[in-house]
BAVOSE-66117 format. One line per 2 residues: their letters; for each residue z, y, x of C-alpha. Coordinates in steps of 0.25 Angstrom, whole numbers, plus 5000, padded with zeros to 4 digits. Layout:
REM residues N
a = Z Y X | ...
END
This chain:
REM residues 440
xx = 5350 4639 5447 | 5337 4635 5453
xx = 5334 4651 5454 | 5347 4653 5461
xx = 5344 4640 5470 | 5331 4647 5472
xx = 5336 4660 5477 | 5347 4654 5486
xx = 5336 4643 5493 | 5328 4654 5494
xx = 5338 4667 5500 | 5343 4655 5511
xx = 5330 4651 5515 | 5328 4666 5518
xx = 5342 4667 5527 | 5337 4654 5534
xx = 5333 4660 5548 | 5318 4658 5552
xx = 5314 4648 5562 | 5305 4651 5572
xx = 5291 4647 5572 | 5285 4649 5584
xx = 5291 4636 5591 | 5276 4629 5591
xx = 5267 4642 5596 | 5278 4643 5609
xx = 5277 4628 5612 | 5262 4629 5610
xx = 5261 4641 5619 | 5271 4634 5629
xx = 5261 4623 5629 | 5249 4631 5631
xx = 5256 4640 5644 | 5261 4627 5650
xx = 5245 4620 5647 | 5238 4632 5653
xx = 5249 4636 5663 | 5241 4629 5675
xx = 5228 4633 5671 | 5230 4646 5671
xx = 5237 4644 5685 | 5221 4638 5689
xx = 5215 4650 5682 | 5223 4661 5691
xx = 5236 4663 5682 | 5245 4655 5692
xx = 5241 4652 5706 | 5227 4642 5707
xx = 5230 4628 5707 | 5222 4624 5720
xx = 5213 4634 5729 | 5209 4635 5744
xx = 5200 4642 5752 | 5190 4636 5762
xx = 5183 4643 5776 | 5170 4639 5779
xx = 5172 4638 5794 | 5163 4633 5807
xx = 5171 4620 5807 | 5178 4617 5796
xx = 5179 4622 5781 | 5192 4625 5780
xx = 5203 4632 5773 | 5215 4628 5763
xx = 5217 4621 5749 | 5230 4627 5743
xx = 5235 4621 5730 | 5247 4624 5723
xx = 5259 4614 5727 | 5264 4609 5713
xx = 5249 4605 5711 | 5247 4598 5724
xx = 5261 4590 5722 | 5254 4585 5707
xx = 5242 4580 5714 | 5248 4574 5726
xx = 5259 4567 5718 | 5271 4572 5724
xx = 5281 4579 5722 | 5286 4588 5732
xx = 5301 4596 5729 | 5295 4608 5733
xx = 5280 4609 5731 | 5278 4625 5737
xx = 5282 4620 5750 | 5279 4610 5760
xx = 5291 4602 5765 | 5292 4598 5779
xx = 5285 4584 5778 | 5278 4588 5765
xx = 5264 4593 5773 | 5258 4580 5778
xx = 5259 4575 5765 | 5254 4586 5757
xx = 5243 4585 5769 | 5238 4571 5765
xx = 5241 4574 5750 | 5227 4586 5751
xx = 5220 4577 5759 | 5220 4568 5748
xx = 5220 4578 5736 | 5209 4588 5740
xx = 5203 4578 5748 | 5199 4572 5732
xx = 5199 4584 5726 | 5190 4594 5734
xx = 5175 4586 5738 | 5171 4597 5749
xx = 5155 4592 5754 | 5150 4601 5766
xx = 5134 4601 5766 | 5135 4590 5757
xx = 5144 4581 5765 | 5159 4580 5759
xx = 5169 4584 5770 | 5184 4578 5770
xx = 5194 4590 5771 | 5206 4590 5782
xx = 5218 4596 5775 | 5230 4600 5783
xx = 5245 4601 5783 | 5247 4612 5769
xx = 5256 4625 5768 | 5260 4633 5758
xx = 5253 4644 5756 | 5257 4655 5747
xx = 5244 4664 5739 | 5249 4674 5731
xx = 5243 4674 5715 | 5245 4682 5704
xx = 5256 4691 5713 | 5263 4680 5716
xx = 5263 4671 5728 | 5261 4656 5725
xx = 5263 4645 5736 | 5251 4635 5736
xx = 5249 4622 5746 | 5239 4626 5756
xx = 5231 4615 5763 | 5222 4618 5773
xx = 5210 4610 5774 | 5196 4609 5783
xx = 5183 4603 5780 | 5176 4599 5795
xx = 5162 4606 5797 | 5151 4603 5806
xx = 5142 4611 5802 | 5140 4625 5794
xx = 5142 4621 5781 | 5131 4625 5771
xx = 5137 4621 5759 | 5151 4616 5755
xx = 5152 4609 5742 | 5167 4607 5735
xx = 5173 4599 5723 | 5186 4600 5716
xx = 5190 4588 5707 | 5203 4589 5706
xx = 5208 4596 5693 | 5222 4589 5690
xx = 5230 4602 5689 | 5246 4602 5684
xx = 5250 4595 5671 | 5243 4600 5659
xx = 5232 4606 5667 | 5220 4602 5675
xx = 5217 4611 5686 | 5207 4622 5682
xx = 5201 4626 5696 | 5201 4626 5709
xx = 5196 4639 5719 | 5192 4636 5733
xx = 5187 4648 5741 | 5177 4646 5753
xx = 5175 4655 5763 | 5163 4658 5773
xx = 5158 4668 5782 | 5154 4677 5771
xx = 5164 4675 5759 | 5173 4669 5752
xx = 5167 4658 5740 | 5176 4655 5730
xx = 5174 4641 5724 | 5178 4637 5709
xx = 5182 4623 5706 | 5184 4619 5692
xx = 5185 4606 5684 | 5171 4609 5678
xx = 5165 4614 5692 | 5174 4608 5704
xx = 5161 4609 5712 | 5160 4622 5723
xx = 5149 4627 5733 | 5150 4633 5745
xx = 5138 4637 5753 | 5135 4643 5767
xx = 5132 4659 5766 | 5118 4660 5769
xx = 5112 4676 5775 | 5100 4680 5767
xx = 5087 4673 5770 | 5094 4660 5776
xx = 5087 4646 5771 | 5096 4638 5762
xx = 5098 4624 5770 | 5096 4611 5765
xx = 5109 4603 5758 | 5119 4596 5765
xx = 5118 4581 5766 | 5122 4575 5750
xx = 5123 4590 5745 | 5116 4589 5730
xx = 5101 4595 5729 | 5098 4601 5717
xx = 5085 4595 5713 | 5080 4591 5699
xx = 5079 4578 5694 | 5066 4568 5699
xx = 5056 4569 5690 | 5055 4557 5678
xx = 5042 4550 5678 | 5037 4551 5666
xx = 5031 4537 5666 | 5046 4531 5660
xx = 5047 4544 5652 | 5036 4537 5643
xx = 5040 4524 5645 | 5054 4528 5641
xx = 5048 4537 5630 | 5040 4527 5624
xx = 5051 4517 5625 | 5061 4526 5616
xx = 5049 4531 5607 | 5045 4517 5603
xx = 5062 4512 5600 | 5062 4525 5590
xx = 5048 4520 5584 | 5054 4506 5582
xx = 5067 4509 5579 | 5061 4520 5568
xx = 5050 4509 5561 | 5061 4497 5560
xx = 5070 4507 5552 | 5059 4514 5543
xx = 5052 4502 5541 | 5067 4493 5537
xx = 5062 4479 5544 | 5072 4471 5540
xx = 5071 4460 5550 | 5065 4469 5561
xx = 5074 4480 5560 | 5086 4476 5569
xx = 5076 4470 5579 | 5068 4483 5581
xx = 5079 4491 5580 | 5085 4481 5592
xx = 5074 4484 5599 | 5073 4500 5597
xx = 5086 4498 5603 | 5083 4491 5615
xx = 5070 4498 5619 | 5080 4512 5617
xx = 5092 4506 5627 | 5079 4501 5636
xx = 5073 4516 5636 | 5085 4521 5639
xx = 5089 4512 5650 | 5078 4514 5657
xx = 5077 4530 5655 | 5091 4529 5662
xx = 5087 4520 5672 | 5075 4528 5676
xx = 5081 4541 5675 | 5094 4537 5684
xx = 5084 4531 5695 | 5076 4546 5694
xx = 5089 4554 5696 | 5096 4544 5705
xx = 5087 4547 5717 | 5087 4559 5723
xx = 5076 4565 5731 | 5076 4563 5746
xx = 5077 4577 5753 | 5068 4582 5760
xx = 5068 4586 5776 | 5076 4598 5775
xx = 5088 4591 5766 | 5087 4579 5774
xx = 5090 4587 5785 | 5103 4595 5780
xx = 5107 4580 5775 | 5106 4574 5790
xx = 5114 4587 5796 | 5126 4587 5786
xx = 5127 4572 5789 | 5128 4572 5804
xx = 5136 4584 5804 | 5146 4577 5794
xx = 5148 4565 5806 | 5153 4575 5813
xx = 5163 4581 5804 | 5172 4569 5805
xx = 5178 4572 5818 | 5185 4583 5809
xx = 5194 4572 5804 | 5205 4565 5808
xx = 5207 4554 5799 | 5200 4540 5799
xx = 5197 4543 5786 | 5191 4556 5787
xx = 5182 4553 5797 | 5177 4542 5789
xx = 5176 4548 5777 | 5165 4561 5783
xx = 5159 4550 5791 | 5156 4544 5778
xx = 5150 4556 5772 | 5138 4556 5782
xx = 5136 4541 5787 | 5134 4529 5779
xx = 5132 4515 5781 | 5137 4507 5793
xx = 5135 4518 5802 | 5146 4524 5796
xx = 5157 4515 5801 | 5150 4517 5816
xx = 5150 4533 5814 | 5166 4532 5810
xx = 5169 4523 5823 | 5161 4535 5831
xx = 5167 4547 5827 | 5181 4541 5825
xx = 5180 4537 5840 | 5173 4550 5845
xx = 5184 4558 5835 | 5195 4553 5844
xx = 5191 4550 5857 | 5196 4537 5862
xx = 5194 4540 5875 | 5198 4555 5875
xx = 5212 4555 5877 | 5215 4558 5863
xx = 5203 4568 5863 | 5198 4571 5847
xx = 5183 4576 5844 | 5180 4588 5834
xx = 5165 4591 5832 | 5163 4608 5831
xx = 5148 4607 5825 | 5135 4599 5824
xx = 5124 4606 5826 | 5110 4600 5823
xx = 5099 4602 5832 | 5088 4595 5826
xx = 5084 4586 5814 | 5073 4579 5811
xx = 5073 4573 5797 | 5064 4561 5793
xx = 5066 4563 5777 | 5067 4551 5767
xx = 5053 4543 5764 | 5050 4532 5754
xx = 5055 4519 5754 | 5068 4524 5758
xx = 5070 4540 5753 | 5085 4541 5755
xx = 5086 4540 5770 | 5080 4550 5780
xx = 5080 4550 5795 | 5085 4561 5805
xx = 5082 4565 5821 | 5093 4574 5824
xx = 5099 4580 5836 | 5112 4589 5835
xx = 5124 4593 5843 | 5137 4592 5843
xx = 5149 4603 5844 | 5163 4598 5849
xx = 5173 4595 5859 | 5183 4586 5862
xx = 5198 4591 5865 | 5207 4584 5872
xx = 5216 4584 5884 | 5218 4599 5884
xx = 5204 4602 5883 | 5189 4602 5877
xx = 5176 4597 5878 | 5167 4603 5870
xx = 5153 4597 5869 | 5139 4599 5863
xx = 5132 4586 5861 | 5119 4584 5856
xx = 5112 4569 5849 | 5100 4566 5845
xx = 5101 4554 5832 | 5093 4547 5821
xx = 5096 4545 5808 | 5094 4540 5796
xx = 5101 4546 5783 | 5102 4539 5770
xx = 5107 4542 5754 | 5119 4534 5751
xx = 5127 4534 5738 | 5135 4544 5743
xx = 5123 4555 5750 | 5116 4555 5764
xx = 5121 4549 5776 | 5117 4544 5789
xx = 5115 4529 5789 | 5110 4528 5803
xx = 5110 4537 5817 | 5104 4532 5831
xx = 5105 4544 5844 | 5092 4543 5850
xx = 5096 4553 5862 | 5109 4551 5869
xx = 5121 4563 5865 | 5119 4576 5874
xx = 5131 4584 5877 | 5124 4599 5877
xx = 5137 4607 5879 | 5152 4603 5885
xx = 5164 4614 5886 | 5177 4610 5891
xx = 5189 4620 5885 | 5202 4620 5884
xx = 5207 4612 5870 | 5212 4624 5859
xx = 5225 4620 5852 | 5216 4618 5838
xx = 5204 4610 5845 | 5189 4611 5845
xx = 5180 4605 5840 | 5175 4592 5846
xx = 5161 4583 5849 | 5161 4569 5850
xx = 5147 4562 5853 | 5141 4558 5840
xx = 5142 4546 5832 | 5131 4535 5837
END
């Protein structure tokens, strides 16, 4: 019987139907598509998370931030019915939404000054991927110049991607007179550079006003490297002799001690060496020089802005101190002019005629004093027409290291402002630039 039951257990398990096995590799390949879906949308598979392309201009660094719309919505924190459109009421918002998005996420510093951007009303803009056209929120976006920019500096640091995912890069392409630059950002390196084309033979200029210099560390007197030295050496010694020898009543007392002379040593190696590295060499005539001109020039940048705030908040990159609140009063009132009717001031370029630079001496290393005369290119547009005007200054300053970098503490005109050229055109639908006499 046990033989027959055998065989009969045995002949039905072989009729019983098979089940299948491979539930586990297609949920863990399901997994792994849904995990690596949107990173291989940032790696070129799908269309790029957020990309853009910038012109290097005479006035303005400008171009368009385009981002897909499902991606925009997550970070903005709303939810819009249907996000590859832009309903009617939808743009303002989505206007203010980038301002405050890409206004944190992308630092952009020209000449080592960092330059608010103005974004405008989006659209969608399809770009087509992979043989396929893919609609992507387009916001176009400017970045005031007054001068030829030498160097542009940008960084990304915003990597939130969709759920399960961080967001692997980000390409922004700038464009000169010579060629397109295609600049990387990732997690790992959200720094990029771009810097002016220079023809053969052409001297490199000096860095902007708060742009890094790569200069090796100050030298370490090597008067506390013996006393510091010394001060380890003898703890090791002592320590050492307390433990061979086995004091018993002065063993934890020397030990103690070891101890206390190590943490001392230490303390003051780190304390010496953070008052070494801390303070940065002064620059010399020619840095001292590029510092002044990007700061000035950054003053008048803020009649690019529209917004308190804004105007502010460049001021704030180039004055410091109580001049800075005198400075605001200054530009705001020459920005708009009370007395014009409504008349609105843009400034086209500043151009710097001469600069004489006193650079830092002992006891005071981090300020410097400049002589400088420059002009000013601009106009004034209102009732149905232009003024356009050179007007030439003559100031002293004095320029100081702050927390935050270089900036002007303090300016007196010693020559009264001189208008060297006036126009008067007919106003363009778009506008001109514009001059307003400087701050005093």
């Amino acid at each position: 019987m046990r033989g027959a039951s055998s065989t009969s257990s045995t002949a039905t398990s072989r009729r019983a139907p098979r089940r299948c096995r491979c539930g586990v590799p297609v949920a863990v390949a399901l997994a792994l598509v849904a995990t690596c879906a949107p990173r291989a949308q940032a790696h070129g598979l799908f269309p790029d998370f957020v990309t853009g392309q910038l012109v290097v201009g005479d006035r303005f660094l400008e171009g368009s931030i385009i981002v897909l719309p499902e991606l925009f919505d997550q970070w903005s924190g709303h939810s819009r019915q249907e996000p590859r459109s832009i309903a009617p009421g939808e743009g303002v918002a989505l206007q203010a939404d980038a301002a405050a998005i890409f206004g944190a996420a992308l630092v952009v510093e020209i000449d080592g000054l960092r330059v608010l951007g103005v974004y405008d009303l989006p659209s969608i803009q399809k770009v087509l991927h992979n043989e396929r056209w893919v609609e992507y929120l387009a916001f176009p976006v400017r970045f005031p110049l007054v001068a030829p920019p030498q160097r542009i500096g940008m960084v990304w640091s915003r990597w939130e991607g969709f759920p399960g995912a961080a967001l692997d890069l980000v390409i922004l392409k700038v464009e000169d007179a010579l060629a397109v630059h295609e600049l990387i950002f990732q997690e790992h390196e959200p720094e990029g550079f771009w810097t002016r084309p220079r023809p053969p033979g052409e001297a490199v200029s000096a860095p902007g006003a708060n742009a890094a210099r790569p200069r090796g560390p100050a030298p370490r007197p090597a008067s506390g490297d013996l006393a510091v030295g010394g001060a380890f050496a003898l703890a090791a010694l002592v320590a050492l002799a307390a433990l061979w020898r086995g004091w018993r009543r002065m063993r934890a007392y020397t030990a103690v001690g070891a101890a206390v002379l190590l943490a001392v040593g230490l303390a003051f190696d780190g304390i010496r060496r953070g008052a070494v590295e801390a303070a940065p060499p002064p620059p010399d005539a020619a840095e001292a020089r590029a510092i002044f001109e990007a700061l000035q020039a950054n003053v008048y940048r803020a009649f690019a802005y529209k917004r308190d705030t804004d105007v502010y908040d460049a001021l704030a990159q180039s004055v410091g101190g109580a001049l800075l609140d005198r400075i605001y009063v200054d530009v705001y009132r020459g920005l708009v002019m009370e007395d014009g009717g409504g008349a609105r001031s843009r400034v086209d370029k500043v151009e710097f005629q001469d600069v004489a630079v006193v650079p830092p001496r002992a006891p005071a290393p981090d300020v410097f004093r400049v002589t400088s005369r420059w002009r000013v290119h601009g106009a004034v547009a209102h009732w149905g027409h232009e003024h356009r005007r050179v007007v030439e200054h003559v100031a002293r300053f004095n320029v100081a290291r702050e927390p935050d970098g270089w900036r002007i503490i303090h300016v007196e005109e010693t020559e009264m402002p001189r208008v060297v050229a006036r126009t008067v055109t007919s106003a363009t639908a778009g506008g001109s630039g514009s001059s307003a006499v400087p701050p005093r």
